[in-house]
N, CA and C atoms as a LAMMPS dump frame, in Angstrom:
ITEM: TIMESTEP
0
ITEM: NUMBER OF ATOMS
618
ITEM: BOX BOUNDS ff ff ff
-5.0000000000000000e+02 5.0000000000000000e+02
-5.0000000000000000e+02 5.0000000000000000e+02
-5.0000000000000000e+02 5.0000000000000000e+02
ITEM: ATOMS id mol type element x y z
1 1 1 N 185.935 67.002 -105.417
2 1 2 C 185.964 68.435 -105.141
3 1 3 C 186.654 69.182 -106.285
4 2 1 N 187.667 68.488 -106.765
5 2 2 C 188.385 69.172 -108.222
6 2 3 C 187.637 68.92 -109.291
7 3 1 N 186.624 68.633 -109.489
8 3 2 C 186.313 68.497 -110.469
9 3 3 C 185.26 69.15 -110.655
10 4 1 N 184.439 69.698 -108.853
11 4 2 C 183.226 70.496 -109.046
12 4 3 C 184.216 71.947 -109.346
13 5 1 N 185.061 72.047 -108.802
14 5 2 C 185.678 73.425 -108.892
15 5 3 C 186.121 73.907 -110.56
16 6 1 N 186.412 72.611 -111.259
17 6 2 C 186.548 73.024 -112.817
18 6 3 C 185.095 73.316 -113.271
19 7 1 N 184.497 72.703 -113.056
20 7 2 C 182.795 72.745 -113.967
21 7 3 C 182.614 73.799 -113.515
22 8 1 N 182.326 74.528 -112.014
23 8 2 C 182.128 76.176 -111.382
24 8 3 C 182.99 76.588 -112.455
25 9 1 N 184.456 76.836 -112.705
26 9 2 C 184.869 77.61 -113.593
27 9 3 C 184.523 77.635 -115.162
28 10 1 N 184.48 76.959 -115.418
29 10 2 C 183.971 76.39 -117.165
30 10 3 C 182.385 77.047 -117.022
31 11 1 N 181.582 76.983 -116.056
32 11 2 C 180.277 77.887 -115.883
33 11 3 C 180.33 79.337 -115.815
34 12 1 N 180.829 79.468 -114.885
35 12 2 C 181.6 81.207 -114.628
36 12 3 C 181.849 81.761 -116.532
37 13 1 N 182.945 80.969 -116.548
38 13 2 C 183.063 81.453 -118.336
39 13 3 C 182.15 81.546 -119.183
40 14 1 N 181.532 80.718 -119.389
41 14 2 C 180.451 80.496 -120.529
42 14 3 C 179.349 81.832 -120.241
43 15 1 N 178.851 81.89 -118.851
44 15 2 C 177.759 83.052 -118.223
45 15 3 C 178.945 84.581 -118.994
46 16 1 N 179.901 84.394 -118.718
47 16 2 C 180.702 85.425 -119.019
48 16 3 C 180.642 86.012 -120.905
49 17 1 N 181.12 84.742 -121.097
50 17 2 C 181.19 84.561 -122.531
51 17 3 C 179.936 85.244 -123.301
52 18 1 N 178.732 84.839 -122.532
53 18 2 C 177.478 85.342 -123.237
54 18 3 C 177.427 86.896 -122.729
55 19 1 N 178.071 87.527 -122.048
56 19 2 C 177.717 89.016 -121.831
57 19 3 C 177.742 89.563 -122.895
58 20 1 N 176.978 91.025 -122.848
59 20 2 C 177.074 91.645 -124.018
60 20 3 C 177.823 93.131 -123.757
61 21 1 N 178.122 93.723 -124.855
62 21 2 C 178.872 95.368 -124.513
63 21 3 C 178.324 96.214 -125.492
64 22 1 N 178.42 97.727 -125.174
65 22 2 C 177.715 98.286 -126.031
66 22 3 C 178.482 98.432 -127.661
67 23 1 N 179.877 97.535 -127.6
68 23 2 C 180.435 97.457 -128.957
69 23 3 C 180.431 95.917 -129.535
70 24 1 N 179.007 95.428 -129.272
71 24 2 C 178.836 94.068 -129.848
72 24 3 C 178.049 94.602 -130.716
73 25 1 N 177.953 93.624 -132.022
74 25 2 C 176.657 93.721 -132.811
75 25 3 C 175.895 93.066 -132.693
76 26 1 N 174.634 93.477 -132.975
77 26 2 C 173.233 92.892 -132.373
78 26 3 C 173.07 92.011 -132.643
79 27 1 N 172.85 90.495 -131.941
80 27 2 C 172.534 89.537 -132.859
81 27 3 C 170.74 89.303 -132.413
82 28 1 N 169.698 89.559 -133.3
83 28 2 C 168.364 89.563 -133.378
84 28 3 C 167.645 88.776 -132.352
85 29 1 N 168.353 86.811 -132.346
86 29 2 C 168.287 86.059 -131.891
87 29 3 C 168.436 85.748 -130.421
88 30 1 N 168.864 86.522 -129.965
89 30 2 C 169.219 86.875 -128.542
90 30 3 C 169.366 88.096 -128.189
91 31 1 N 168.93 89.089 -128.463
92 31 2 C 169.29 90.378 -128.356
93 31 3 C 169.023 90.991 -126.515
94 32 1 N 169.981 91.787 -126.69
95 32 2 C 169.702 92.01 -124.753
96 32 3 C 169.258 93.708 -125.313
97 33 1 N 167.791 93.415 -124.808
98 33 2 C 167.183 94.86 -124.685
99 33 3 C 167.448 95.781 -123.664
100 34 1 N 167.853 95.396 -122.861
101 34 2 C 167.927 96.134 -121.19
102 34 3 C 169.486 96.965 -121.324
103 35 1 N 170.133 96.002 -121.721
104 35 2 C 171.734 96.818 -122.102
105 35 3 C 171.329 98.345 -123.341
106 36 1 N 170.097 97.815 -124.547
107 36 2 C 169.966 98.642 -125.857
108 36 3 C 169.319 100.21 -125.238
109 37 1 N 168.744 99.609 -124.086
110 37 2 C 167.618 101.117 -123.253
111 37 3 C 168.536 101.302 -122.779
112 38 1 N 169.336 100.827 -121.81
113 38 2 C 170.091 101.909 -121.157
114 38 3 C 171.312 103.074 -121.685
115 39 1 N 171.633 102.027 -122.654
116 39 2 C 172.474 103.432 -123.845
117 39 3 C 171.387 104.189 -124.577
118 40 1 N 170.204 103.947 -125.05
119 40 2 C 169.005 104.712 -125.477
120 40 3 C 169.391 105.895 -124.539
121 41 1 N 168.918 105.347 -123.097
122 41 2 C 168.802 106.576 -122.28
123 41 3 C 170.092 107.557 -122.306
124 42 1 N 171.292 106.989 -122.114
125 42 2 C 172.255 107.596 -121.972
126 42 3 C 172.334 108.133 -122.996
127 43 1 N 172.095 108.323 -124.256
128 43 2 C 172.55 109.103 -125.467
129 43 3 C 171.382 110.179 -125.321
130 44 1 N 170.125 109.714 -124.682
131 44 2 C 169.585 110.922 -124.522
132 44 3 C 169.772 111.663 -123.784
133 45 1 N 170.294 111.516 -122.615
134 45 2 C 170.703 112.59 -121.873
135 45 3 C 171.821 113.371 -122.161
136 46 1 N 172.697 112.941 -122.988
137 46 2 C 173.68 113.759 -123.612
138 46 3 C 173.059 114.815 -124.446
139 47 1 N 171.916 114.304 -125.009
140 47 2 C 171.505 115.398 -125.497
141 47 3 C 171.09 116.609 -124.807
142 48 1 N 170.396 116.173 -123.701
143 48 2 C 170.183 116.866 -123.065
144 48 3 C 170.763 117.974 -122.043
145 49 1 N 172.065 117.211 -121.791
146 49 2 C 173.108 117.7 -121.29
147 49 3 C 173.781 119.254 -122.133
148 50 1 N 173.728 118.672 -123.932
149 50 2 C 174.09 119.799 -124.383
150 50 3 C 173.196 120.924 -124.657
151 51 1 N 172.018 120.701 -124.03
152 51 2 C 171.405 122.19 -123.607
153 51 3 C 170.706 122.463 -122.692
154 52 1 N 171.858 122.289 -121.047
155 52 2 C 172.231 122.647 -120.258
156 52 3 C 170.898 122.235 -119.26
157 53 1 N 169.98 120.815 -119.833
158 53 2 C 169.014 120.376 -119.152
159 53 3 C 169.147 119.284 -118.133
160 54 1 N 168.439 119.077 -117.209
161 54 2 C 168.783 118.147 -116.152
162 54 3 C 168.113 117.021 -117.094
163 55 1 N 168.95 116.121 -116.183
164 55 2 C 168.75 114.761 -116.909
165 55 3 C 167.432 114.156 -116.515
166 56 1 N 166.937 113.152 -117.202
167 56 2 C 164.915 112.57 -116.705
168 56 3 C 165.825 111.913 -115.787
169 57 1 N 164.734 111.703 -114.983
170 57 2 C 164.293 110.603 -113.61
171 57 3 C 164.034 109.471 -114.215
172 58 1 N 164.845 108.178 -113.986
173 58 2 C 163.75 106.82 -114.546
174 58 3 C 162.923 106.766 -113.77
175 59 1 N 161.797 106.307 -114.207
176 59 2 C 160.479 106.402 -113.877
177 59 3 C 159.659 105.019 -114.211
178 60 1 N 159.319 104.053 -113.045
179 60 2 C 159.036 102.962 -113.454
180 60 3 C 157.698 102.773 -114.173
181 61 1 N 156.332 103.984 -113.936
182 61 2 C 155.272 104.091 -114.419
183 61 3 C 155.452 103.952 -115.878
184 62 1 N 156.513 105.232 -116.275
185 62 2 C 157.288 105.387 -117.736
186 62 3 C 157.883 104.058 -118.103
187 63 1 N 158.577 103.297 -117.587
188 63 2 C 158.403 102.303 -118.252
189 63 3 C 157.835 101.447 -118.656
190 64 1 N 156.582 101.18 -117.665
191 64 2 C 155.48 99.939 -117.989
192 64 3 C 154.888 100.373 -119.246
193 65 1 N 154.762 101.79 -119.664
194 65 2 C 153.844 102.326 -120.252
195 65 3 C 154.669 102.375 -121.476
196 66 1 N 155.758 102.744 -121.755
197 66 2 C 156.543 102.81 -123.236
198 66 3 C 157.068 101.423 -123.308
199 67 1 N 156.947 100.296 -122.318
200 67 2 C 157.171 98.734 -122.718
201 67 3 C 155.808 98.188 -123.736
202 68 1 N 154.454 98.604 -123.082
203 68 2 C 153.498 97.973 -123.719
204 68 3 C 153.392 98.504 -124.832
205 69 1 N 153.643 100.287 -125.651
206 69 2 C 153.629 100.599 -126.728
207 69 3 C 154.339 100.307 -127.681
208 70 1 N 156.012 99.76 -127.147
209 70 2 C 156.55 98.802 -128.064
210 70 3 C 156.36 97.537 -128.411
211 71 1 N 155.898 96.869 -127.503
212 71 2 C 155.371 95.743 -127.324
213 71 3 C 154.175 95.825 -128.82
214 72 1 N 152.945 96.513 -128.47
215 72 2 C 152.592 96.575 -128.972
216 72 3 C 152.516 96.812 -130.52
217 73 1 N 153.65 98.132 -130.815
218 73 2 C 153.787 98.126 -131.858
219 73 3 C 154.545 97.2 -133.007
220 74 1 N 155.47 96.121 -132.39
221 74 2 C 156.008 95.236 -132.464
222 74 3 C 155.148 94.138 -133.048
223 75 1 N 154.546 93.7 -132.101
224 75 2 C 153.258 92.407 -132.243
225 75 3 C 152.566 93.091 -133.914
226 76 1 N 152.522 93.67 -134.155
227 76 2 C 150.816 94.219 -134.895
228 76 3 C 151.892 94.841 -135.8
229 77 1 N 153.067 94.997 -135.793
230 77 2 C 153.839 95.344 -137.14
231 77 3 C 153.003 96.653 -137.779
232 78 1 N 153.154 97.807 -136.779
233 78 2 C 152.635 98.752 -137.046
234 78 3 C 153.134 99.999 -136.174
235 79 1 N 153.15 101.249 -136.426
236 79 2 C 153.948 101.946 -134.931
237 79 3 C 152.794 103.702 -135.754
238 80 1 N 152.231 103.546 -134.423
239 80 2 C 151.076 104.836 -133.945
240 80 3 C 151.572 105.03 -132.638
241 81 1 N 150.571 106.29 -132.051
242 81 2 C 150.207 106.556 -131.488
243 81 3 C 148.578 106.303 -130.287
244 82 1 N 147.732 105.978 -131.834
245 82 2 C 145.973 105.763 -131.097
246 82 3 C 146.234 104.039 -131.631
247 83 1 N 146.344 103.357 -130.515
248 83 2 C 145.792 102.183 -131.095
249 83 3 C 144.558 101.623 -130.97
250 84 1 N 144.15 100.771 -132.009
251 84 2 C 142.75 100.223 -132.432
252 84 3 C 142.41 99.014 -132.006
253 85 1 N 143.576 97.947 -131.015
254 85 2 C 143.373 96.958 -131.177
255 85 3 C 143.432 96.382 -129.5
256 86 1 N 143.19 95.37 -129.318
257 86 2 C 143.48 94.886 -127.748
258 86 3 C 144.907 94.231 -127.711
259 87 1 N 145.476 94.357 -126.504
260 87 2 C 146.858 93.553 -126.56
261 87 3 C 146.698 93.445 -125.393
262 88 1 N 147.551 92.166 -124.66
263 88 2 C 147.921 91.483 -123.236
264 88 3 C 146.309 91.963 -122.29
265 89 1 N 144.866 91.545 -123.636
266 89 2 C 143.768 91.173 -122.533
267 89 3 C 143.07 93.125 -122.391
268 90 1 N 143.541 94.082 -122.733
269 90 2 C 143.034 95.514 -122.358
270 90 3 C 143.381 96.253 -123.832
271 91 1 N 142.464 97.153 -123.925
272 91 2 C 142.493 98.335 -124.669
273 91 3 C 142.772 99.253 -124.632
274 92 1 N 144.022 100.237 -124.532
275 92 2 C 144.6 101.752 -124.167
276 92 3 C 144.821 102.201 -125.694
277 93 1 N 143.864 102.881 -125.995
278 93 2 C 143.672 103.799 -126.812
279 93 3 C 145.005 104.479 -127.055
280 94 1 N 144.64 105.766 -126.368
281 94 2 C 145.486 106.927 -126.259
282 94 3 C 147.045 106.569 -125.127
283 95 1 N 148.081 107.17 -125.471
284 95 2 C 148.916 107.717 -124.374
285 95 3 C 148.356 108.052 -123.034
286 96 1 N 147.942 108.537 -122.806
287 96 2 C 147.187 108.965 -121.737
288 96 3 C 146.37 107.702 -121.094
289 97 1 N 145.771 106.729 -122.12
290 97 2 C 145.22 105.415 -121.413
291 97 3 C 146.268 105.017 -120.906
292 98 1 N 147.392 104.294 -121.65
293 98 2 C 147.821 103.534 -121.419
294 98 3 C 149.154 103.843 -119.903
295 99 1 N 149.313 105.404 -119.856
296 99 2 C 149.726 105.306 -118.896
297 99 3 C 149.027 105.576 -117.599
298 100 1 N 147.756 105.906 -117.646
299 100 2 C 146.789 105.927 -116.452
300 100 3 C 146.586 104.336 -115.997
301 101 1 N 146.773 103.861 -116.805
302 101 2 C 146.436 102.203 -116.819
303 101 3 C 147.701 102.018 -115.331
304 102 1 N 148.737 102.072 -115.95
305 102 2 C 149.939 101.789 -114.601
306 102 3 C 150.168 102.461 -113.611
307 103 1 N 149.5 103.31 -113.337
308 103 2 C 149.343 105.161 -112.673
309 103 3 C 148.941 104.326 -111.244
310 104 1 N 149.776 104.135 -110.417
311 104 2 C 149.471 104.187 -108.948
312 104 3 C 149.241 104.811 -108.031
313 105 1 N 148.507 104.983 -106.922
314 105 2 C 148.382 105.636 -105.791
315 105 3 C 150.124 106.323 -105.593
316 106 1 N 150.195 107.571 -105.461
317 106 2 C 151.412 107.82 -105.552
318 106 3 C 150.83 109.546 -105.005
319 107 1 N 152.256 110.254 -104.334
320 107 2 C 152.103 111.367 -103.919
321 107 3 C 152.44 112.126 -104.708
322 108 1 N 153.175 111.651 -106.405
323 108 2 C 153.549 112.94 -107.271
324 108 3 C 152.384 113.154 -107.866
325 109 1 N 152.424 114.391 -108.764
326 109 2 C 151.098 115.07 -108.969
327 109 3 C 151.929 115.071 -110.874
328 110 1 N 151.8 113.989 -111.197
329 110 2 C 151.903 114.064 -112.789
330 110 3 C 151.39 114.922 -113.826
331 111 1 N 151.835 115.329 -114.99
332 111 2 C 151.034 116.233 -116.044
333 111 3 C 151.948 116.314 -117.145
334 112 1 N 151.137 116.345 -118.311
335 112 2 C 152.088 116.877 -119.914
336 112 3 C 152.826 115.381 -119.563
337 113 1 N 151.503 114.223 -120.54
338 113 2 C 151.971 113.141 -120.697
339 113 3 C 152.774 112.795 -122.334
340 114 1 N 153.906 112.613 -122.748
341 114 2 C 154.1 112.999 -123.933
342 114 3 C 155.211 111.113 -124.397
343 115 1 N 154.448 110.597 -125.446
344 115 2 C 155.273 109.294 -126.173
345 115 3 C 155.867 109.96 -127.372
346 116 1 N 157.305 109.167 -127.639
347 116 2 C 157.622 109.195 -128.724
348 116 3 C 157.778 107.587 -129.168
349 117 1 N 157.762 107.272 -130.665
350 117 2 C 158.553 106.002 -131.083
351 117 3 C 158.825 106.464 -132.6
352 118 1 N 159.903 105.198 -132.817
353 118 2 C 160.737 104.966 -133.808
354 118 3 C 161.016 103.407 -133.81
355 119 1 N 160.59 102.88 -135.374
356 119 2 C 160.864 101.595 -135.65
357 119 3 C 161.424 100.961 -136.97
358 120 1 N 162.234 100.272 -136.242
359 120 2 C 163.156 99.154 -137.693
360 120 3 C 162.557 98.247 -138.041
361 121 1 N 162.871 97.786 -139.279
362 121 2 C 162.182 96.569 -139.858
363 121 3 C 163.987 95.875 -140.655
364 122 1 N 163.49 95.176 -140.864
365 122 2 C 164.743 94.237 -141.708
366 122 3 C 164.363 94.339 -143.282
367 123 1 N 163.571 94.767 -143.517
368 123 2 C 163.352 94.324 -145.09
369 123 3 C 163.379 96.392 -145.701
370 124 1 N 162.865 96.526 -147.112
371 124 2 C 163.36 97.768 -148.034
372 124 3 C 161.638 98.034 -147.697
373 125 1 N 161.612 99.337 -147.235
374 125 2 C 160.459 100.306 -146.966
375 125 3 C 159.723 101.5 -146.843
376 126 1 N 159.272 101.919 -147.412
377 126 2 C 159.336 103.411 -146.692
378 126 3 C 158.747 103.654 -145.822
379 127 1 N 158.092 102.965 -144.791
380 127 2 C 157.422 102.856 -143.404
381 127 3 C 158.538 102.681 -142.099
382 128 1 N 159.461 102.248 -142.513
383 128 2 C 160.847 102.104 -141.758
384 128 3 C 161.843 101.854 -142.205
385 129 1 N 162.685 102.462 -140.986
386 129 2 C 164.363 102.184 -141.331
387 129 3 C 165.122 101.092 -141.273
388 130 1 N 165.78 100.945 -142.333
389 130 2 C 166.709 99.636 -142.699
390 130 3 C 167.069 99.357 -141.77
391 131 1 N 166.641 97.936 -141.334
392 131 2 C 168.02 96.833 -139.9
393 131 3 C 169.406 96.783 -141.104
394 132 1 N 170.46 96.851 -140.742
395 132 2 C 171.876 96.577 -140.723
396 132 3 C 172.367 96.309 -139.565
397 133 1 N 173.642 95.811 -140.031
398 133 2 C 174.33 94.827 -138.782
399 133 3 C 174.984 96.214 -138.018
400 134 1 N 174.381 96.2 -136.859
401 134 2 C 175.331 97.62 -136.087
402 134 3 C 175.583 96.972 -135
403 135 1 N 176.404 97.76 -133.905
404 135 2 C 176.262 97.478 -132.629
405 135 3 C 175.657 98.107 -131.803
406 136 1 N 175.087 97.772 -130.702
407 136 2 C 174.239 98.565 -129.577
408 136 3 C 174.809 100.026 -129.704
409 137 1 N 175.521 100.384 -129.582
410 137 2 C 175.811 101.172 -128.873
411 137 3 C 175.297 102.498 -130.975
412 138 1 N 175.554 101.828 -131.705
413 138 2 C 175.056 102.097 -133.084
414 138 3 C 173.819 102.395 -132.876
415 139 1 N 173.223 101.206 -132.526
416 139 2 C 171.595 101.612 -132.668
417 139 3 C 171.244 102.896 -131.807
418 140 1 N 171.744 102.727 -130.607
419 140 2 C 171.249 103.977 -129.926
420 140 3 C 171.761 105.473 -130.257
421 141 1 N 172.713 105.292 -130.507
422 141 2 C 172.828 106.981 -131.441
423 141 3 C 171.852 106.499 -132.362
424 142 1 N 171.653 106.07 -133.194
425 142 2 C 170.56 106.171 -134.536
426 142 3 C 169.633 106.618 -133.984
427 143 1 N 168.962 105.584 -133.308
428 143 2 C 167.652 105.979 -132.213
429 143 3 C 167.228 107.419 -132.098
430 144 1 N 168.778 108.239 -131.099
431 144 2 C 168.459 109.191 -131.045
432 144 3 C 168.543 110.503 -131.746
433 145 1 N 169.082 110.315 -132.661
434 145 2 C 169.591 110.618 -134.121
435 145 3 C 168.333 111.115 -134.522
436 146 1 N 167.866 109.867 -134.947
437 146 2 C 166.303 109.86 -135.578
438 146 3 C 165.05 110.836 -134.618
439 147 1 N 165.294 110.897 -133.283
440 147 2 C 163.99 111.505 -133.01
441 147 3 C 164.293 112.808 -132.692
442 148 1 N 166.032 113.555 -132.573
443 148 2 C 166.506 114.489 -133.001
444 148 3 C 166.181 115.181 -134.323
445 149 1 N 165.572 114.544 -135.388
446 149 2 C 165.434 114.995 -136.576
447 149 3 C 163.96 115.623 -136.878
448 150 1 N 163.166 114.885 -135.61
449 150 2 C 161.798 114.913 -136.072
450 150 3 C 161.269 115.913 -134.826
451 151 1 N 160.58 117.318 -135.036
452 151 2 C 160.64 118.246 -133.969
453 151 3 C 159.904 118.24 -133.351
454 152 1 N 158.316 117.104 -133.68
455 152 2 C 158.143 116.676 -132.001
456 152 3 C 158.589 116.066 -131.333
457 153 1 N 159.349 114.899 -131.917
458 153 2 C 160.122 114.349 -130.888
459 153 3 C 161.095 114.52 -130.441
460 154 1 N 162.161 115.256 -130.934
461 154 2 C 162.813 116.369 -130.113
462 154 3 C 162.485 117.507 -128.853
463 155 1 N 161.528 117.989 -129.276
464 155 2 C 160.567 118.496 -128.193
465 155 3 C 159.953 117.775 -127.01
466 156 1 N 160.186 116.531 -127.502
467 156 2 C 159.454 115.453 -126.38
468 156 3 C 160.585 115.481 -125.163
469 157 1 N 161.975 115.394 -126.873
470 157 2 C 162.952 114.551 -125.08
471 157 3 C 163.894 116.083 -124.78
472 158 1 N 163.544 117.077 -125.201
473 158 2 C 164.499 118.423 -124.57
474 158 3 C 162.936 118.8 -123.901
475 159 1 N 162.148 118.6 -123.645
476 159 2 C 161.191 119.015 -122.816
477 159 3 C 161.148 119.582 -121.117
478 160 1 N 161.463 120.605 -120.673
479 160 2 C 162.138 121.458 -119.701
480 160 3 C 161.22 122.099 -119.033
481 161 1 N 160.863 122.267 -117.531
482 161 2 C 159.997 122.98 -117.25
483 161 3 C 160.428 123.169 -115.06
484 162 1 N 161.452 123.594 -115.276
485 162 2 C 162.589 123.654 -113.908
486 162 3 C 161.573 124.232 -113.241
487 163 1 N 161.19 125.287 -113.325
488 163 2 C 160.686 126.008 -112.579
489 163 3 C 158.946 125.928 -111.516
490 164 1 N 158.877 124.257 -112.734
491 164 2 C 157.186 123.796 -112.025
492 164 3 C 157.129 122.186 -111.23
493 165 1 N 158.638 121.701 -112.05
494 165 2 C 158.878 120.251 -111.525
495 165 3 C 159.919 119.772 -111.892
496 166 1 N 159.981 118.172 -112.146
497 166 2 C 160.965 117.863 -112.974
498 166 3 C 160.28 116.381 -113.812
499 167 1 N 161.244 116.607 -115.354
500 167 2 C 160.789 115.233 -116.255
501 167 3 C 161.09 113.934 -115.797
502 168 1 N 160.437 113.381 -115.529
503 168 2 C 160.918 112.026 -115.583
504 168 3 C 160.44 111.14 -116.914
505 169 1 N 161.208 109.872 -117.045
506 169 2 C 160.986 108.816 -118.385
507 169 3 C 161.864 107.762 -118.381
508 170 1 N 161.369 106.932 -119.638
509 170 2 C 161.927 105.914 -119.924
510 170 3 C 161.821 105.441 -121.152
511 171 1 N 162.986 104.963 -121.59
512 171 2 C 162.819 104.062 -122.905
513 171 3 C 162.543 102.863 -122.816
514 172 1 N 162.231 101.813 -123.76
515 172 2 C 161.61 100.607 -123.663
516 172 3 C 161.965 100.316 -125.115
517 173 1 N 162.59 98.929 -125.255
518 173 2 C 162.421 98.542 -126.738
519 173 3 C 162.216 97.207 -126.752
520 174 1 N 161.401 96.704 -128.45
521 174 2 C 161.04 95.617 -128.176
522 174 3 C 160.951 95.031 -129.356
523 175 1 N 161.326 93.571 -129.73
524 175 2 C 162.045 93.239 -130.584
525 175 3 C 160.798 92.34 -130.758
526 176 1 N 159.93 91.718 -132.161
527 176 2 C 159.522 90.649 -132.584
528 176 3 C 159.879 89.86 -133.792
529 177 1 N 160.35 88.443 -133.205
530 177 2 C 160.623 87.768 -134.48
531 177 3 C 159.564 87.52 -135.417
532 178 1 N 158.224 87.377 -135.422
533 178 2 C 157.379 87.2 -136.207
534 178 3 C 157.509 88.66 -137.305
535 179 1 N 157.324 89.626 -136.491
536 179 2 C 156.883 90.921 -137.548
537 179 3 C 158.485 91.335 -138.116
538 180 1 N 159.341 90.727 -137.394
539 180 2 C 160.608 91.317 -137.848
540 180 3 C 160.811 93.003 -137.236
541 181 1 N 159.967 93.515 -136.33
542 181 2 C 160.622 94.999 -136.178
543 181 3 C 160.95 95.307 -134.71
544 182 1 N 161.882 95.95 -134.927
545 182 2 C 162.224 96.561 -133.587
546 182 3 C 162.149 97.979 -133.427
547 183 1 N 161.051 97.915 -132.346
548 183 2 C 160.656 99.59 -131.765
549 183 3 C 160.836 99.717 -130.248
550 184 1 N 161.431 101.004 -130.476
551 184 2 C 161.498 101.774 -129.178
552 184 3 C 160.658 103.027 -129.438
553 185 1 N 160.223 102.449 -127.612
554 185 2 C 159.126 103.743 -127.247
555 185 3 C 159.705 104.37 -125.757
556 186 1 N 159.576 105.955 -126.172
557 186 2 C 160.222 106.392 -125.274
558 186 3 C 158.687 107.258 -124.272
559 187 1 N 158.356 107.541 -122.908
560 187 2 C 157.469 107.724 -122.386
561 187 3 C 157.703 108.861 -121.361
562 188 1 N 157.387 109.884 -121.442
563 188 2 C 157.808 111.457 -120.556
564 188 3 C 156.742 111.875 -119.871
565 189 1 N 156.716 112.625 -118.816
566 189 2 C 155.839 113.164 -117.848
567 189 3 C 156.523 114.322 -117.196
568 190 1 N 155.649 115.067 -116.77
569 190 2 C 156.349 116.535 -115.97
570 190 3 C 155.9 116.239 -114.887
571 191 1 N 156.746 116.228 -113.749
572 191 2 C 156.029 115.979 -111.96
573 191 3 C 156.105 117.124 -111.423
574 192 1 N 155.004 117.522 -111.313
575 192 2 C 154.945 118.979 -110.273
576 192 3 C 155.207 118.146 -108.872
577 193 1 N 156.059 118.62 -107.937
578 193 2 C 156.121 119.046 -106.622
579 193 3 C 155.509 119.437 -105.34
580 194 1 N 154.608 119.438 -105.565
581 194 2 C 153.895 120.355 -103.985
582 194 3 C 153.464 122.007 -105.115
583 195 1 N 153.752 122.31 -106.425
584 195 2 C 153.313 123.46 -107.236
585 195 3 C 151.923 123.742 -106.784
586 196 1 N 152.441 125.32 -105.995
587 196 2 C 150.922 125.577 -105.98
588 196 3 C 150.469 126.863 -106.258
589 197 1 N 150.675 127.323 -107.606
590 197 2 C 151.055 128.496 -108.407
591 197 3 C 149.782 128.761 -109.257
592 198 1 N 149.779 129.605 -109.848
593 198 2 C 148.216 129.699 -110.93
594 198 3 C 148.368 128.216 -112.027
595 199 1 N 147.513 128.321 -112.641
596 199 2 C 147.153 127.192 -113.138
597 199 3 C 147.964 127.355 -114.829
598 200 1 N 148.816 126.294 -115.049
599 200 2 C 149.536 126.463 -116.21
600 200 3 C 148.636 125.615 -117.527
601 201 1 N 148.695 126.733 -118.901
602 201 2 C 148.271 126.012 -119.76
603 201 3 C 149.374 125.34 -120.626
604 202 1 N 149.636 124.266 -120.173
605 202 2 C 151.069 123.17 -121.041
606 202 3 C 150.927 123.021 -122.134
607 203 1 N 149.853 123.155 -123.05
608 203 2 C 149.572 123.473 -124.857
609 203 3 C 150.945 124.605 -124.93
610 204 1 N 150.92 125.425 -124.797
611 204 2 C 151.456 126.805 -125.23
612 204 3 C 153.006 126.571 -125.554
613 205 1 N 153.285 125.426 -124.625
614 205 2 C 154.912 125.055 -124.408
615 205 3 C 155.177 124.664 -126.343
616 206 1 N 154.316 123.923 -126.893
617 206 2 C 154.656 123.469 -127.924
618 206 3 C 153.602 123.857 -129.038
């Protein structure tokens, strides 16, 4: 019995030992993506916070859908928008495919489907930004740093519309050792409510 009770503890530790925090640095080889999205998210909502916007809804549709575009862009060492190619067996073109693809029987009334991404590589490029040794909590300010800089995608994630619904989203990132890059794709939607108002043209917003 003393001896199962040391091995339980010596297990306990080791499970412990391997946790990660958002002031570790990334190690490639094991990297915990799920800890890297959820500070993703949280740094975006700070942003959002500082102009006085409600925070997104996670949204599990939003995630299936900005998992496979990183995924994707990952595999194929490439980061679009229209892709050309098949991945996991199907073809989703557009944004709009790929999240109609996960789009369930559901009572919200979705609209103003909008992706952003941003991707690292490890090597000198001008297609992407330098990997250096950071820590999580590094990458995700960069992350959002970076799509702060670029004014559609800023527009993507301060995207506001109180008065017809509310945003929901999700980030997703995804790491391949073959291509060497890591992309995050972030995935937004506006949920109207029960809106049953004249008919809005959502071009105009942007």
């Amino acid at each position: 019995m003393k001896k199962l009770i040391i091995y339980l503890m010596i297990m306990s530790y080791s499970i412990v030992g391997m946790s990660q925090t958002k002031n570790d640095v990334i190690d490639f080889k094991k990297i915990n993506l799920k800890l890297l999205d959820s500070l993703i998210f949280d740094e975006a909502m700070k942003e959002r916070k500082k102009m006085n916007l409600k925070p997104m809804i996670h949204d599990d549709i939003c995630a299936k859908t900005a998992k496979y575009q990183s995924d994707y862009c990952s595999n194929y060492n490439e980061i679009n928008h229209e892709n050309n190619k098949n991945y996991l067996g199907v073809f989703l073109k557009n944004p709009s495919d790929r999240f109609n693809f996960y789009l369930t029987k559901t009572k919200l009334n979705y609209k103003l489907k909008i992706e952003i991404l941003t991707q690292y590589k490890n090597v000198s490029s001008t297609n992407y930004a330098r990997l250096t040794s950071k820590t999580y909590e590094d990458y995700a300010k960069n992350i959002i740093k970076n799509f702060m800089l670029s004014n559609s995608h800023k527009d993507g994630l301060l995207f506001e519309m109180d008065d017809y619904g509310e945003m929901h989203g999700e980030y997703k990132t995804s790491y391949n050792s073959k291509t060497d890059c890591l992309t995050t794709a972030g995935f937004f939607v506006l949920v109207f409510e029960g809106y049953k108002g004249e008919k809005i043209d959502l071009l105009k917003y942007f």
